[in-house]
C-alpha positions as a printed Julia matrix, in Angstrom:
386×3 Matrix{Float64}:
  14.2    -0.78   -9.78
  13.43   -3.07   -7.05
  16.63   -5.24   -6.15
  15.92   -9.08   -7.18
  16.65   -9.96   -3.24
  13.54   -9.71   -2.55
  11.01  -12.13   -3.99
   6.97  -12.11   -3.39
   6.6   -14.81   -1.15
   8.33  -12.13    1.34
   5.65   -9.55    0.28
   2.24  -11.72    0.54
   3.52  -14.97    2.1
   0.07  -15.8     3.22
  -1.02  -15.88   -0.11
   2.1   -17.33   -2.05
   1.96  -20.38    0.54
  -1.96  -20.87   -0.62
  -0.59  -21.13   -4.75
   2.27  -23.25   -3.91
   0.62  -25.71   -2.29
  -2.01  -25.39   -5.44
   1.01  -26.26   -7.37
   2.29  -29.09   -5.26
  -0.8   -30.99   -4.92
  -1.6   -30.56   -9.12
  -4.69  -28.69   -7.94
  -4.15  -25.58  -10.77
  -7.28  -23.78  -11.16
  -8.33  -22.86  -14.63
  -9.31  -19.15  -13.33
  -8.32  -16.95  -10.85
  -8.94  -13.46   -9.58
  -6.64  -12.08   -7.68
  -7.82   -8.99   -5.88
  -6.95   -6.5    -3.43
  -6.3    -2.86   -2.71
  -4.03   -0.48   -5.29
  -0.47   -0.95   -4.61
  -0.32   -4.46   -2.78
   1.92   -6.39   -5.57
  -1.02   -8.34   -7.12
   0.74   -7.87  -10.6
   3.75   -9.49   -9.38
   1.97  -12.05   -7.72
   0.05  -13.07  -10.97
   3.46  -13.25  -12.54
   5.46  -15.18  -10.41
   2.61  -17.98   -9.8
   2.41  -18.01  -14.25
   6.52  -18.38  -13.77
   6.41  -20.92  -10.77
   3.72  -23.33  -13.12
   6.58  -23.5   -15.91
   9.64  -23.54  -13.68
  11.88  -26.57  -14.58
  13.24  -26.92  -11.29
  10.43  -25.44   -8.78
  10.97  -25.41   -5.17
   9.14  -22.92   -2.79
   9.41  -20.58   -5.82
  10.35  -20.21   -9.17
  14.13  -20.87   -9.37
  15.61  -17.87  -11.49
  17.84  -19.71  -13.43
  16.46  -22.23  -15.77
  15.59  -21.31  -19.41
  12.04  -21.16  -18.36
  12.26  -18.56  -15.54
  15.07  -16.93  -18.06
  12.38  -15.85  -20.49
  10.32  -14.52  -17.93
  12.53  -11.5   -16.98
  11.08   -9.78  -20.4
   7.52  -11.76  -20.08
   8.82  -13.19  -23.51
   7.89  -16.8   -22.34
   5.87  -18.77  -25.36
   3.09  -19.88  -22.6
   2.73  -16.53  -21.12
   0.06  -14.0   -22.68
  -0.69  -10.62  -21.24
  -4.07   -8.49  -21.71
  -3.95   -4.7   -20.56
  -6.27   -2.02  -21.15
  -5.86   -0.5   -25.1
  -6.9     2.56  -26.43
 -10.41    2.06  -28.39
 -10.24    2.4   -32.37
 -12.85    3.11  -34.84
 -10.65    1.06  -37.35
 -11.08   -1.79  -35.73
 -12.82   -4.84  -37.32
 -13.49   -8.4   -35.75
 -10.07   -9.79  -37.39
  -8.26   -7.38  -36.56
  -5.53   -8.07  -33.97
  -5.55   -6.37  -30.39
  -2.6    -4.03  -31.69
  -3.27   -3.52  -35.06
  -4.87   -0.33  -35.03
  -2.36    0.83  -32.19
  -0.87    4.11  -33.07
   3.17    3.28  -33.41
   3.89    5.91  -30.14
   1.51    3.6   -28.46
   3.21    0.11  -29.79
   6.57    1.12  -28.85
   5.63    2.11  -25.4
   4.1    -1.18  -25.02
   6.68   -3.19  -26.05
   9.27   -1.64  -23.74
   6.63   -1.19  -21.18
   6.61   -5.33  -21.16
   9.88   -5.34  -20.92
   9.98   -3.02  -17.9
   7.21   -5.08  -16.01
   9.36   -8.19  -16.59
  12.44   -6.5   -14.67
  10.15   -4.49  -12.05
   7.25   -6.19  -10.79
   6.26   -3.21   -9.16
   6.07   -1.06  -13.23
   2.54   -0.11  -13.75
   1.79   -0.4   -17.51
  -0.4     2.47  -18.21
  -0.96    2.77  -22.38
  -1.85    6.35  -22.54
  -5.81    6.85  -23.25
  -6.43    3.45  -22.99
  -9.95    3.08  -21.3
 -10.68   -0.77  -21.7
 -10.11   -4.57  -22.09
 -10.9    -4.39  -25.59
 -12.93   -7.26  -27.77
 -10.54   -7.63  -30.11
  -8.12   -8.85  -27.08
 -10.55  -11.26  -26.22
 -11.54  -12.19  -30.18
  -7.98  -12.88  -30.26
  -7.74  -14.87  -27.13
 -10.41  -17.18  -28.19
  -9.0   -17.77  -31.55
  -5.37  -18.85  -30.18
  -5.9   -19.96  -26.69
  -7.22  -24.04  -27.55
  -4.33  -24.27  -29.78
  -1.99  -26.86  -28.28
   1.17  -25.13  -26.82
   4.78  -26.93  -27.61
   6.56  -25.51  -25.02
   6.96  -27.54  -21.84
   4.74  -26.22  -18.55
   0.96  -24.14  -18.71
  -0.29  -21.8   -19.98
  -1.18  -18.46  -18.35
  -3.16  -15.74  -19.68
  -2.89  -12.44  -17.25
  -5.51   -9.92  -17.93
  -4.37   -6.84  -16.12
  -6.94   -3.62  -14.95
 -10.17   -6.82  -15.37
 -12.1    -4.95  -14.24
 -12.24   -3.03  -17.34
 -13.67   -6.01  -19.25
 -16.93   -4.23  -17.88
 -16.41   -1.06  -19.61
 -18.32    0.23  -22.41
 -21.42   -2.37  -23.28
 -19.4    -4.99  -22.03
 -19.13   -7.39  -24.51
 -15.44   -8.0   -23.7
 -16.88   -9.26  -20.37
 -19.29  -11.16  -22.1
 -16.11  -13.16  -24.67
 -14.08  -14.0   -22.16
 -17.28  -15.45  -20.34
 -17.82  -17.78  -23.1
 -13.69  -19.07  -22.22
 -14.13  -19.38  -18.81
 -17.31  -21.52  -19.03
 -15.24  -24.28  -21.43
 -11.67  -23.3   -20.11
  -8.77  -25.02  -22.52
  -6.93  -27.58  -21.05
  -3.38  -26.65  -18.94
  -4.35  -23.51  -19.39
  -4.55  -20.96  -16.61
  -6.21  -17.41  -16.76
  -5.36  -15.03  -13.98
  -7.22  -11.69  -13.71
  -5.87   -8.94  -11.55
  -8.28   -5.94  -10.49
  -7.96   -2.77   -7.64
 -12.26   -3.08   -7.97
 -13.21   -6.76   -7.99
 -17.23   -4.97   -7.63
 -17.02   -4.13  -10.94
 -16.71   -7.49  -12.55
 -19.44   -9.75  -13.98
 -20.98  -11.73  -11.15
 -20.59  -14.43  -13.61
 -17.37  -13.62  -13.96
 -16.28  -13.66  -10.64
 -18.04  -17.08   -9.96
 -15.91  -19.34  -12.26
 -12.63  -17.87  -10.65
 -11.05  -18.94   -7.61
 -11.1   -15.56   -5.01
  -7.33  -14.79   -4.34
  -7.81  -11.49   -2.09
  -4.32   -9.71   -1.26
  -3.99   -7.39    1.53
  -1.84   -3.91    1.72
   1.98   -4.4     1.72
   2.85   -3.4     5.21
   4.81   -0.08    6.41
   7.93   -2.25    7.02
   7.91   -3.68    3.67
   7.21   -0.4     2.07
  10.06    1.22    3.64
  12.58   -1.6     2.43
  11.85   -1.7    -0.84
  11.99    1.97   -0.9
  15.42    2.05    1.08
  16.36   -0.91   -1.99
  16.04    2.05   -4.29
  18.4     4.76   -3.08
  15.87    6.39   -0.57
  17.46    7.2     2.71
  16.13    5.97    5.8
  14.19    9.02    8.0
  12.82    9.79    4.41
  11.83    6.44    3.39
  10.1     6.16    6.83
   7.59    8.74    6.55
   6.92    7.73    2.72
   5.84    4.57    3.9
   3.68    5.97    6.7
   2.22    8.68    4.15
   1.82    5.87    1.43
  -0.73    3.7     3.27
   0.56    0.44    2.22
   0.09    1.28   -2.07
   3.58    0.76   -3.3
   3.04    2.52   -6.31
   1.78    5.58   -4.25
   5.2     5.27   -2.23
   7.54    5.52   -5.53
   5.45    8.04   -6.89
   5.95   10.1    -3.35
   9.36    8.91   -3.2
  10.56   10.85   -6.5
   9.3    14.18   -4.71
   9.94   15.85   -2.1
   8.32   13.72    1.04
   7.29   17.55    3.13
   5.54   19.3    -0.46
   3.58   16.58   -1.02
   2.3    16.53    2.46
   1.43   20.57    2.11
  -0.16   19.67   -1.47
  -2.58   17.48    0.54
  -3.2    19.6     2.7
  -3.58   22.57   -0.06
  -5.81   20.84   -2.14
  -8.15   19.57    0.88
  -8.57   22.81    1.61
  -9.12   24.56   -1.8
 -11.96   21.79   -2.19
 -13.5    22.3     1.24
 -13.82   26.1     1.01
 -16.07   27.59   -1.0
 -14.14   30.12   -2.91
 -15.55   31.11   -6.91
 -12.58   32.0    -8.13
 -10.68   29.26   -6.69
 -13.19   26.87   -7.86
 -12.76   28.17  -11.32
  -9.47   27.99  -11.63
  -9.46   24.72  -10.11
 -11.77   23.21  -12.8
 -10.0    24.83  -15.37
  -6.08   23.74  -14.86
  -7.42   19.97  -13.65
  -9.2    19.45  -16.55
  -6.46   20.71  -18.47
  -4.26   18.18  -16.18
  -6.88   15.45  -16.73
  -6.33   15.67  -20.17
  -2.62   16.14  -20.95
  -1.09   14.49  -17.9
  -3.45   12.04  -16.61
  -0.98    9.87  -14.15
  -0.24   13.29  -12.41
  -4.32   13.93  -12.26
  -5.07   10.83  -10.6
  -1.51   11.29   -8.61
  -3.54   14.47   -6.96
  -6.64   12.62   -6.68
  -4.76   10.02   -4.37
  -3.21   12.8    -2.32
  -6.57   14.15   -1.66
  -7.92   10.81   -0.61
  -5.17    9.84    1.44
  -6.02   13.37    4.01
  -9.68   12.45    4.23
  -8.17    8.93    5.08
  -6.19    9.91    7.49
  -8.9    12.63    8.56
 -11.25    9.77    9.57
  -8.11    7.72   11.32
  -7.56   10.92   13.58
 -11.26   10.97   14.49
 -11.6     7.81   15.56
  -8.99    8.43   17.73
  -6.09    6.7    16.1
  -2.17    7.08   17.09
  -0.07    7.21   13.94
   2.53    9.42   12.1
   3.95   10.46   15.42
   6.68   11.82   13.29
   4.91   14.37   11.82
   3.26   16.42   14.35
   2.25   19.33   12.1
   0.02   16.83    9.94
  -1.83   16.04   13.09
  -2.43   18.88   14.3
  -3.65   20.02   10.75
  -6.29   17.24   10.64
  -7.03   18.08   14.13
  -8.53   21.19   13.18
 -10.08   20.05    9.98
 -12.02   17.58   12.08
 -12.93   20.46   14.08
 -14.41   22.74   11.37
 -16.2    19.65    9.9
 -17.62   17.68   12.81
 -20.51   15.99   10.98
 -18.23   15.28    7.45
 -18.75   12.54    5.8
 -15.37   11.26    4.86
 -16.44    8.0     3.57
 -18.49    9.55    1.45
 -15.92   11.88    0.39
 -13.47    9.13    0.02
 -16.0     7.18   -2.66
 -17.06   10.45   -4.83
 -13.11   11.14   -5.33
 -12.59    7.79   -6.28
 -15.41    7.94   -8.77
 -13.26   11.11  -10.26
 -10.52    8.93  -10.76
 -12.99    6.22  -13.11
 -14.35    9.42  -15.05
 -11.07    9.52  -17.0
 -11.57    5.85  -17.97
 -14.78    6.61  -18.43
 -14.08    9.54  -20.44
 -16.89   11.76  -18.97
 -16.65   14.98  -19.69
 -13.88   16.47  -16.77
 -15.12   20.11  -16.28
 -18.23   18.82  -15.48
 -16.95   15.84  -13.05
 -14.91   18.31  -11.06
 -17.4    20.41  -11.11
 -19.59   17.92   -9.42
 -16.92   16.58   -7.21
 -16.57   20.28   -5.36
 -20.4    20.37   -4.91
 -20.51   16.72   -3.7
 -17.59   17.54   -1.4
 -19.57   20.66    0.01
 -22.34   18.61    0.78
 -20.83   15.69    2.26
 -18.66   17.71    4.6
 -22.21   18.92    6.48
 -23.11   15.08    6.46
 -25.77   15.38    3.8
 -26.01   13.54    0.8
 -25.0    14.6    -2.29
 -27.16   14.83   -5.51
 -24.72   14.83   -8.58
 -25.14   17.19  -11.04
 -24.31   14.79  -13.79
């Protein structure tokens, strides 16, 4: 957990300074999107401003200690409401409630989950098989959010993941369209997205742009040295980790020198052609895909992050002096693949990633992401096979 020392104005100051001053001049906006990279503390951010608008006794930031800021440690607070991504259900009618037809597994995580995100800003809630906003979050929103609050302060609604209001026919999009256009009064909605493209235009016009940049390697480190990590350790997590804090903690409960070789395994199972490597590839990923999704995607980042740092080491870039053997690894890949297109590369793994949300059909997306890789590394473009 990530000691309560450290607060968010020391992880985006830029950013908190532009919301205070939002706060001390009464100019709240009645939408916001606050965007920005994976792993930047966006989610905190959305928090902490809902917690700072019903401080009793606000300063520079929320004070901690009055009853207010009390309930937000378990995001129990009476003018707080929080929309993440839900599993779909066929049950599902327009009165029923966003968590009716959640299974109990589901409910319980949830609940705790909450509770989690309330003590460690940096918890990602992740509902297992959940693959969008749903309506019946936003059919519920609609039917409670005019209601006149009686607790002292405003009234924040944080959608978490937005972007999936888009998924599916998106007529979640299309309700909570219909609340920003007549917003309720001292009421604040704040929606939080890694892929601000994939919102509504509409959407994104009747919010005011909050755009957060990557925590940087000092700040990683800290907060990873808060948690028990030792220094030399900590260090090359944070230079590995590219700024995504949840990427860090995720490397940080491994060990820092297997997960650089698992990069470096995988990059090169996908770049070589190789049948029966392929095969079994496809077969245990989509196995992984479906049973263990947070350690899919967990791969999927470590692949992304060598092509990243692939294309930093051909354009000549001087980092991770601490780990010579990675360089000199990505030396040579750049020398076998002169003419790759890691950009490219970088975009068709991160479209793997949305097939699970998506819930495409997995052997067939890898399947397409080796051939797509193939072609890109020759600096051709790819024609997907899906």
């Amino acid at each position: 957990m990530v000691e309560q020392k450290m607060i968010f104005s020391d992880l985006q100051p830029i950013k908190w300074d532009s919301l205070l001053r939002a706060k001390s001049n009464n100019r709240i906006g009645s939408a916001y999107l606050f965007a920005g990279p994976r792993g930047c503390g966006k989610e905190w951010g959305a928090i902490e401003f809902a917690k700072l608008l019903n401080c009793e006794k606000p300063k520079k930031s929320p004070c901690d200690q009055c009853p207010s800021c009390s309930k937000f440690y378990g995001l129990q607070h009476p003018n707080l409401k929080i929309i993440v991504p839900l599993p779909g259900s066929d049950k599902a009618s327009k009165e029923s409630g966003p968590l009716d037809n959640l299974k109990k597994d589901d409910l319980e995580y949830l609940t705790l989950a909450i509770v989690k995100k309330g003590k460690d800003p940096f918890y990602k809630i992740n509902v297992p098989n959940a693959r969008r906003i749903t309506i019946n979050a936003i059919r519920d929103l609609r039917r409670t959010i005019y209601l006149k609050s009686q607790s002292y302060g405003q009234k924040v609604v944080i959608i978490f993941d937005a972007h999936l209001l888009s998924e599916g026919m998106g007529e979640s999009a299309n309700a909570l369209l219909k609340i920003l256009e007549e917003p309720p009064e001292n009421t604040t909605l704040i929606l939080v997205t890694d892929k601000r493209s994939a919102l509504l235009p509409t959407i994104i016009s009747r919010c005011q742009p909050v755009n957060f940049s990557q925590i940087s390697f000092e700040l990683i480190r800290t907060i990873l040295e808060s948690e028990g990590i030792k220094n030399d350790r900590a260090i090359q997590i944070a230079m590995v980790a590219g700024g995504d804090i949840h990427l860090a903690r995720e490397l940080g409960t491994k060990s820092g020198e297997d997960s650089l070789i698992e990069a470096e395994t995988l990059a090169m199972l996908v770049a070589n052609v190789n049948e029966a490597g392929w095969r079994k590839f496809i077969d245990s990923y989509a196995m992984m895909a479906s049973r263990k999704p947070g350690e899919f995607k967990f791969r999927i980042y470590l692949l992304q992050l060598w092509f990243h740092y692939a294309y930093r080491v051909r354009s000549g870039e001087v980092f991770l002096a601490s780990l010579p053997s990675l360089i000199t690894s990505l030396e040579k890949f750049n020398l076998a693949y002169p003419n790759a297109d890691l950009a490219g590369i970088n975009q068709i793994l991160e479209e793997t990633t949305e097939s699970l949300v998506r819930n495409f059909y997995t052997p067939l997306t890898l399947t397409n992401l080796l051939i797509s890789i193939q072609t890109l590394l020759k600096g051709k473009e790819p024609i997907s096979v899906i």
